[in-house]
C-alpha positions as CSV (number, residue, x, y, z in Angstrom):
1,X,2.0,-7.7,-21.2
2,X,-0.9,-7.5,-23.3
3,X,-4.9,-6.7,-21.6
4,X,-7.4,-6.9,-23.8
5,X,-10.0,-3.8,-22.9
6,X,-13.3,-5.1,-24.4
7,X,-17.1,-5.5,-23.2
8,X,-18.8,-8.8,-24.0
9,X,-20.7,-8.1,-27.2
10,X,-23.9,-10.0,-28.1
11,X,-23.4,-10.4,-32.1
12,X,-21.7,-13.3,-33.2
13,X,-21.5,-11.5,-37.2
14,X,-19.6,-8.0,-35.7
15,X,-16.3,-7.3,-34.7
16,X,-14.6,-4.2,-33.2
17,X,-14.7,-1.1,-31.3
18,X,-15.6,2.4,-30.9
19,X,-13.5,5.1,-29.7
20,X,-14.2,8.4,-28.8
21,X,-10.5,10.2,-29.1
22,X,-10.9,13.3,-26.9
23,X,-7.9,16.4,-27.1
24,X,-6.5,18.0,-24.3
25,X,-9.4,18.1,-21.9
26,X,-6.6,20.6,-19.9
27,X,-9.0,22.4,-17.0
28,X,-6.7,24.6,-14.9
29,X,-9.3,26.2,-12.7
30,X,-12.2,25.1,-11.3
31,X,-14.3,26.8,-13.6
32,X,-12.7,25.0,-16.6
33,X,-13.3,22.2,-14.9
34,X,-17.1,22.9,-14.7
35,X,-17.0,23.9,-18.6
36,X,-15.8,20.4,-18.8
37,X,-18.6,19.0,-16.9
38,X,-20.8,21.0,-18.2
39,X,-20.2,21.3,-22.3
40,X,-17.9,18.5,-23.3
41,X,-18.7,15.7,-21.0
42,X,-22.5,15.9,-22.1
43,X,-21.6,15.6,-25.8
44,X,-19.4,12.6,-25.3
45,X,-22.4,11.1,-23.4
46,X,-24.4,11.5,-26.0
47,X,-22.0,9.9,-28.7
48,X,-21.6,7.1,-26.4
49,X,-25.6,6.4,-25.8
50,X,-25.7,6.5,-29.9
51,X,-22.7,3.8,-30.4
52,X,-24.9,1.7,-27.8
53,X,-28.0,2.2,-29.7
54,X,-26.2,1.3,-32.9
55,X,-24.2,-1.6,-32.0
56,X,-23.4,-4.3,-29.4
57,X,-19.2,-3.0,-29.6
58,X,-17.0,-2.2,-26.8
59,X,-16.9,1.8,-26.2
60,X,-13.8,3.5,-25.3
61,X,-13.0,7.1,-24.7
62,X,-9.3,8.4,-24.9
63,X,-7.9,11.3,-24.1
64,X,-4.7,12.5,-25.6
65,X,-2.6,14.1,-22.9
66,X,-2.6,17.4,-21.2
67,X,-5.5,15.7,-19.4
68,X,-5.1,18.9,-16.9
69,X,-3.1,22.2,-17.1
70,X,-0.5,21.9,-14.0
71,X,-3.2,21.3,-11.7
72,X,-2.5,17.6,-10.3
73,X,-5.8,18.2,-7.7
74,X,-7.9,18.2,-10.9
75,X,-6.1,14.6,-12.3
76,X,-8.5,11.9,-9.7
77,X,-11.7,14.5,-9.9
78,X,-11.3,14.3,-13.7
79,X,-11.0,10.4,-13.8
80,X,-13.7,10.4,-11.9
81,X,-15.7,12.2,-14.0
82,X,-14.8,10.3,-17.0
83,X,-15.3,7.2,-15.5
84,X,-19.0,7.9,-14.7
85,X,-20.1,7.2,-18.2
86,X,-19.0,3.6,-17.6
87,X,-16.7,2.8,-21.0
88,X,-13.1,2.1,-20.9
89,X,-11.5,5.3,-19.9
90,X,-7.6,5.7,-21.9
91,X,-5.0,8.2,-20.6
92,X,-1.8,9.2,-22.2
93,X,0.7,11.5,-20.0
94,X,0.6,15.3,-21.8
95,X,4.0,17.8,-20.5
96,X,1.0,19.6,-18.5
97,X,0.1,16.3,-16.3
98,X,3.8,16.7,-15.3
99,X,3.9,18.0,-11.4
100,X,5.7,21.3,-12.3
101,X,6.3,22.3,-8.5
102,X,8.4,19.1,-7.3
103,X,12.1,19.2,-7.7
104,X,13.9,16.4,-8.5
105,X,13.8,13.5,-11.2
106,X,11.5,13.6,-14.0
107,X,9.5,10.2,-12.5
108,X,8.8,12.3,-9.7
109,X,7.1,15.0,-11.8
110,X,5.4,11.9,-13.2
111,X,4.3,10.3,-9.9
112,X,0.6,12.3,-9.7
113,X,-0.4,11.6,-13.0
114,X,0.6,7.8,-12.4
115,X,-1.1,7.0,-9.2
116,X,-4.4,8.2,-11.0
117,X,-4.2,6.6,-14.3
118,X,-1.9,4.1,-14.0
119,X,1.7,3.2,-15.9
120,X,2.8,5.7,-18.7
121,X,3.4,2.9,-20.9
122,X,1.4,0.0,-21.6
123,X,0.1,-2.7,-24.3
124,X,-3.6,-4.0,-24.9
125,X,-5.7,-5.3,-27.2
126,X,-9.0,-3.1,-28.4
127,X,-10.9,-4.5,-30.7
128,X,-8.7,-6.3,-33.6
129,X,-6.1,-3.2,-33.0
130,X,-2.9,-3.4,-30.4
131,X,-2.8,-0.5,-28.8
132,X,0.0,0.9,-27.2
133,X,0.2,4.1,-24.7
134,X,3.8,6.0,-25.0
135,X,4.9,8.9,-22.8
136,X,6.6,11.0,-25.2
137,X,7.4,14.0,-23.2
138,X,11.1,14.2,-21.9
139,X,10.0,16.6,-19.1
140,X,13.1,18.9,-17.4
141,X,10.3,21.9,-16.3
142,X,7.3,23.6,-17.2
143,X,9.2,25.6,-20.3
144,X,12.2,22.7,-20.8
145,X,10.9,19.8,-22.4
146,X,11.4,17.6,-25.8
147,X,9.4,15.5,-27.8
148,X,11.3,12.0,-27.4
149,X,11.1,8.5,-26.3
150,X,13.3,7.5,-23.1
151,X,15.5,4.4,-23.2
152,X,13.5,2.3,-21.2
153,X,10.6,3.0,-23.6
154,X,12.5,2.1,-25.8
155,X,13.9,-1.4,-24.7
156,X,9.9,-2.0,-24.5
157,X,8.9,-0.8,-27.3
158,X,11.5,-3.3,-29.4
159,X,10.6,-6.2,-27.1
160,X,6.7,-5.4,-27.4
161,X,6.6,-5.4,-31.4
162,X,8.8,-8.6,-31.7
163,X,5.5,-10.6,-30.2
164,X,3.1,-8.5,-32.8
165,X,2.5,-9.9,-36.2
166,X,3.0,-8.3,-39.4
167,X,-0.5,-8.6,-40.8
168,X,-1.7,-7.2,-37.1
169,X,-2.6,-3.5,-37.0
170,X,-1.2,-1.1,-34.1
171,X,-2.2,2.3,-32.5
172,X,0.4,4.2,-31.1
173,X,-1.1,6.7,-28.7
174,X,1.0,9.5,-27.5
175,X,0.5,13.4,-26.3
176,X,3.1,15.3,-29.0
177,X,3.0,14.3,-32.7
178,X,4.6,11.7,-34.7
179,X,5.1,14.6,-37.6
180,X,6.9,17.8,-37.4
181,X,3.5,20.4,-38.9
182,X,5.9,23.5,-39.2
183,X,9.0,21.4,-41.3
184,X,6.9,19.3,-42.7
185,X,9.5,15.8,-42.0
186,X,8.6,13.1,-39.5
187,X,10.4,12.9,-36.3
188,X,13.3,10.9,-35.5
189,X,12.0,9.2,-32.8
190,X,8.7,8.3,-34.7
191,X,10.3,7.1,-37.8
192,X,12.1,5.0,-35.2
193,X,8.5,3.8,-33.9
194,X,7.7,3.0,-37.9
195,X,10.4,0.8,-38.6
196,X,9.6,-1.5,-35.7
197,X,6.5,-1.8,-37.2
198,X,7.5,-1.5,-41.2
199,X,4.8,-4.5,-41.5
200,X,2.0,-3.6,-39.6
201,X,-0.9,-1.0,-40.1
202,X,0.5,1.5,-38.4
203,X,-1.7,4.7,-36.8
204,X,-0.5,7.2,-34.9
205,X,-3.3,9.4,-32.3
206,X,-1.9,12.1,-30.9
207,X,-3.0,16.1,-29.3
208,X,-0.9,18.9,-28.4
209,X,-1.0,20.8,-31.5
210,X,-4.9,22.0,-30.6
211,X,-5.1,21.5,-34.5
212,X,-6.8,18.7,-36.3
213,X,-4.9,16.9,-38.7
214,X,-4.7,13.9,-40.6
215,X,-1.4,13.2,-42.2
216,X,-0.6,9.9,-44.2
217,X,3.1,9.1,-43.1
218,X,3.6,6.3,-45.3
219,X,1.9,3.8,-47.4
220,X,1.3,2.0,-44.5
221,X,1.3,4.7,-41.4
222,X,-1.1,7.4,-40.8
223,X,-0.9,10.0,-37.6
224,X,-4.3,11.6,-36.7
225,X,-3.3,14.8,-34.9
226,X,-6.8,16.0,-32.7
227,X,-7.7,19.0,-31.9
228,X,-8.5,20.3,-29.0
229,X,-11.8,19.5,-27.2
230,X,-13.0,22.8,-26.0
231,X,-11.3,24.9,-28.5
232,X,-8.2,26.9,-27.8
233,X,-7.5,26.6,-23.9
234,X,-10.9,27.3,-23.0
235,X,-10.6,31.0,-24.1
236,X,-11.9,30.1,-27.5
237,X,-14.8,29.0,-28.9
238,X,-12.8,27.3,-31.6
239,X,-9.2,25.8,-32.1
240,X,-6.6,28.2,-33.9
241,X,-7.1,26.6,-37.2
242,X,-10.9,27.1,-36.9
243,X,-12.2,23.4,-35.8
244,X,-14.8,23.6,-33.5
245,X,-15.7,21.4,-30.4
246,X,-15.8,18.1,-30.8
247,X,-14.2,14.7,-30.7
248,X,-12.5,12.2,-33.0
249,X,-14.5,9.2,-33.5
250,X,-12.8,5.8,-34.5
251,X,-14.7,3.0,-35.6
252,X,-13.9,-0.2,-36.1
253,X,-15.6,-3.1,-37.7
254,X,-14.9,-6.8,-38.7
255,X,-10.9,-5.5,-38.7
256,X,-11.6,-2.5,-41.1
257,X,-11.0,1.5,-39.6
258,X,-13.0,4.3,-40.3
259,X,-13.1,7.9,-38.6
260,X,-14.5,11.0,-38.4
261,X,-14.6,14.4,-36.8
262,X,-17.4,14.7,-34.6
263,X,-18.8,18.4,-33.6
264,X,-20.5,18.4,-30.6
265,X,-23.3,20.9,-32.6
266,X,-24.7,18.2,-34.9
267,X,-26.5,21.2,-36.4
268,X,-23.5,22.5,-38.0
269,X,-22.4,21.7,-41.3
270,X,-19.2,20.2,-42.3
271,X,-18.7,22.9,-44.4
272,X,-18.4,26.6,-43.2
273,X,-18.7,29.0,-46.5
274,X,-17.8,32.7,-46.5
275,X,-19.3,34.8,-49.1
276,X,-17.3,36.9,-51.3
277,X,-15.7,40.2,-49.6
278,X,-16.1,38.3,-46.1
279,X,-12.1,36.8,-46.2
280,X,-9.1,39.4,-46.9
281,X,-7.2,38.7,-49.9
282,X,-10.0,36.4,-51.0
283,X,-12.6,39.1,-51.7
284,X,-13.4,38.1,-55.0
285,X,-14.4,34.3,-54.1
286,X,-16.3,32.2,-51.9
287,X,-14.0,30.7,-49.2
288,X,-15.2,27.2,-47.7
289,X,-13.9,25.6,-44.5
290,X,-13.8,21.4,-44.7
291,X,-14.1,20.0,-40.8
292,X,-12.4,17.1,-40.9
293,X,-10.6,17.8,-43.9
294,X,-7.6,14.9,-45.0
295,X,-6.2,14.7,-48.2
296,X,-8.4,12.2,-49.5
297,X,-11.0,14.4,-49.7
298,X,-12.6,16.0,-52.1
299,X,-14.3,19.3,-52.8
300,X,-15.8,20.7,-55.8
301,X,-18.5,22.8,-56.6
302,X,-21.3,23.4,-59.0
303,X,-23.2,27.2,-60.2
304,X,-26.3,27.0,-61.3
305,X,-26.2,23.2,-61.9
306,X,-23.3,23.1,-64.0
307,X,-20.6,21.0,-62.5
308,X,-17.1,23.4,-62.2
309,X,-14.5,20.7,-61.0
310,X,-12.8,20.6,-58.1
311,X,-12.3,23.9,-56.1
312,X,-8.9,25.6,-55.6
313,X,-6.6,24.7,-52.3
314,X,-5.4,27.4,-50.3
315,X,-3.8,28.0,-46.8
316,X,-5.2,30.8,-44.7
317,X,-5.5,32.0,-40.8
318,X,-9.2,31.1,-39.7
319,X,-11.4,33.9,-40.4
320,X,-13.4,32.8,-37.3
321,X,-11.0,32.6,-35.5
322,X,-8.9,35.7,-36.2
323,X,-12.4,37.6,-35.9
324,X,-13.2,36.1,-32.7
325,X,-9.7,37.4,-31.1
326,X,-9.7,40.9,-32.4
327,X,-13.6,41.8,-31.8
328,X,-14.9,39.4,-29.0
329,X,-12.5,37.9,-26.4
330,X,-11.7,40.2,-23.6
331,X,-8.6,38.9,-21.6
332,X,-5.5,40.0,-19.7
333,X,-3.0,40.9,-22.0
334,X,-1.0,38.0,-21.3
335,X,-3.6,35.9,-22.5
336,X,-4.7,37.7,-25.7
337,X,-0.7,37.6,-26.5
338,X,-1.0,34.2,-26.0
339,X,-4.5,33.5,-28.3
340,X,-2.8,35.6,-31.2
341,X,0.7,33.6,-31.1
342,X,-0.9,30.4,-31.4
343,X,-3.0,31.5,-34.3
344,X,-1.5,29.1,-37.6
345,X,-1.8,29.0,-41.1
346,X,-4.5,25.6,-41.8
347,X,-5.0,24.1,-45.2
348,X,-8.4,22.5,-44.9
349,X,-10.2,26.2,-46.6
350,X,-10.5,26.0,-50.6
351,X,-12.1,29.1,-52.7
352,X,-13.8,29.3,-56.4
353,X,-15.0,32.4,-58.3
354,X,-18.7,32.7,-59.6
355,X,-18.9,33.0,-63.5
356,X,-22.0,34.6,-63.2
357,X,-23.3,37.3,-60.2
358,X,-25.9,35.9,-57.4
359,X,-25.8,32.1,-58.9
360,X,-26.5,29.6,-57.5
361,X,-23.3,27.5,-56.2
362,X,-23.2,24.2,-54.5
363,X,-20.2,22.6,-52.8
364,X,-19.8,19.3,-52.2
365,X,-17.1,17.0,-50.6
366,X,-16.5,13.1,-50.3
367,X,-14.7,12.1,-47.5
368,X,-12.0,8.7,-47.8
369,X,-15.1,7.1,-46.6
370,X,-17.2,7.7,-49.0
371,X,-19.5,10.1,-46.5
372,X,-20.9,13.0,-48.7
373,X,-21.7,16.8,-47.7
374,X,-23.1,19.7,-49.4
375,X,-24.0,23.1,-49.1
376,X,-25.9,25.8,-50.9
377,X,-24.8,29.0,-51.6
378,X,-26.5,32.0,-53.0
């Protein structure tokens, strides 16, 4: 069946939503769970008190799996929470909001997560979008899993996009990716998602990866990969390829998309620059970060008002990041094992060389959207 989430809206001339995408809120003790309350679910509150200042649209907040970290206590507390900032609350099942301690069937493991939030599958209407919740986690244990849709999903799936139009756009929201980061292919099972809906405006939203990433599929498929919302599993201050905390936001308007990465610091610029000697086996050039960064982007820079072109691409571990584990965090072993394996290779940095010592160089990028950032560098 199809439900259609929406608030009544009061302008006859607008059309659409707002949606707050939210990755792997994951508390596993309680005082995650105050972090949450206290750093993350402020911020989102704020976002949401803008989008009702600035237009008359139905608000929605989803949460891409791994809504908790094996603790099922924490799954109607944190439903509760979200649920107090009165917008449409979405929930997709992560391979962490699996019940790890029951034996038995896989629906079993499920059962928690599904008397709190409801069916793991399901079809409604947001907006001008269809939106469709999958459980994509084929869950044996806590360490035996796959990334895969299960037959009766399936059978849905095939029966659900025979009653959507082709001209009709659809967002599939799932826990693990559509797109295989490390090989660099799409996955079986998602390419099998795609050709059900070869026609339509296809966008996947998905977490897992703590990563933010926005990777065109296809002419007409795109998977937006969110990062984590409190950086990497709470021990972090940012995600392993350096994005901070923040949010995805998806907007749209009279049937047209647009999104960004939201930080929750609105003081901090969408570009993070490193000075020359600050990033090993960079020395000789000024590194720059891009939040947000998709491939539509662009970057360039300027010294001392003359326009240089584009900067040059590269892929690098997060200075931040890297700096941050080896100086700062102080953990049990197990845990600082764990914060240096997960570190990853990102490609949203770019680098260019001065001409000329102590100039003056300005970076710039234009997002798909047209948004425009800048910096100053001395």
């Amino acid at each position: 069946c199809c439900t259609m989430l929406s608030i009544a809206s009061t302008s006859a001339q607008e059309q659409g939503f707002n949606l707050i995408v939210v990755g792997d809120t994951q508390p596993q003790t309680e005082e995650q769970f105050e972090r949450l309350e206290r750093e993350v679910v402020p911020n989102i509150e704020r976002i949401i008190e803008e989008y009702r200042t600035s237009s008359n649209l139905p608000i929605a907040v989803l949460i891409t799996g791994d809504v908790v970290w094996d603790n099922m206590a924490f799954l109607p507390r944190l439903k509760e929470l979200f649920t107090s900032l009165d917008v449409e609350l979405i929930t997709v099942i992560g391979n962490h909001d699996h019940n790890r301690d029951i034996e038995g069937s896989e629906s079993l493991k499920e059962q928690a997560y599904e008397d709190v939030f409801g069916a793991r599958y399901k079809h409604f209407m947001l907006g001008n979008t269809h939106f469709i919740l999958l459980d994509n986690i084929l869950y044996k244990s806590y360490e035996d899993y796959s990334i895969e849709l299960d037959k009766e999903q399936r059978k849905w799936l095939r029966s659900v996009a025979k009653d959507i139009a082709k001209n009709e756009r659809v967002a599939i929201c799932m826990h693990a990716p559509a797109y295989n980061f490390r090989e660099g292919k799409i996955l079986p099972y998602a390419r099998h998602i795609m050709h059900l809906f070869r026609g339509n405006e296809l966008h996947f939203i998905t977490g897992h990866r703590h990563r933010h990433a926005t990777v065109e599929l296809s002419k007409k498929s795109i998977e937006h990969s969110v990062a984590q919302v409190c950086g990497n599993l709470w021990f972090a201050p940012l995600c392993t390829d350096g994005t901070p905390p923040g949010v995805l936001c998806i907007e749209e308007r009279n049937n047209v998309w647009q999104w960004h990465f939201r930080t929750f610091d609105d003081e901090q610029s969408k570009l993070i620059v490193w000075r020359e000697g600050e990033v090993k086996e960079h020395e000789e050039y000024i590194v720059v970060k891009v939040i947000g960064w998709d491939s539509k982007h662009s970057v360039e820079w300027s010294e001392n008002g003359v326009p240089m072109g584009a900067m040059e691409q590269i892929t690098i571990l997060d200075p931040d990041y890297i700096y941050y584990v080896e100086n700062e965090a102080d953990y049990s072993d197990i845990i600082m094992q764990r914060l240096r394996r997960s570190a990853a290779p990102h490609s949203h940095y770019f680098r260019c060389k001065r001409t000329t010592p102590h100039s003056k160089v300005v970076i710039s990028t234009t997002d798909r959207f047209g948004r425009e950032y800048e910096c100053e560098v001395r």
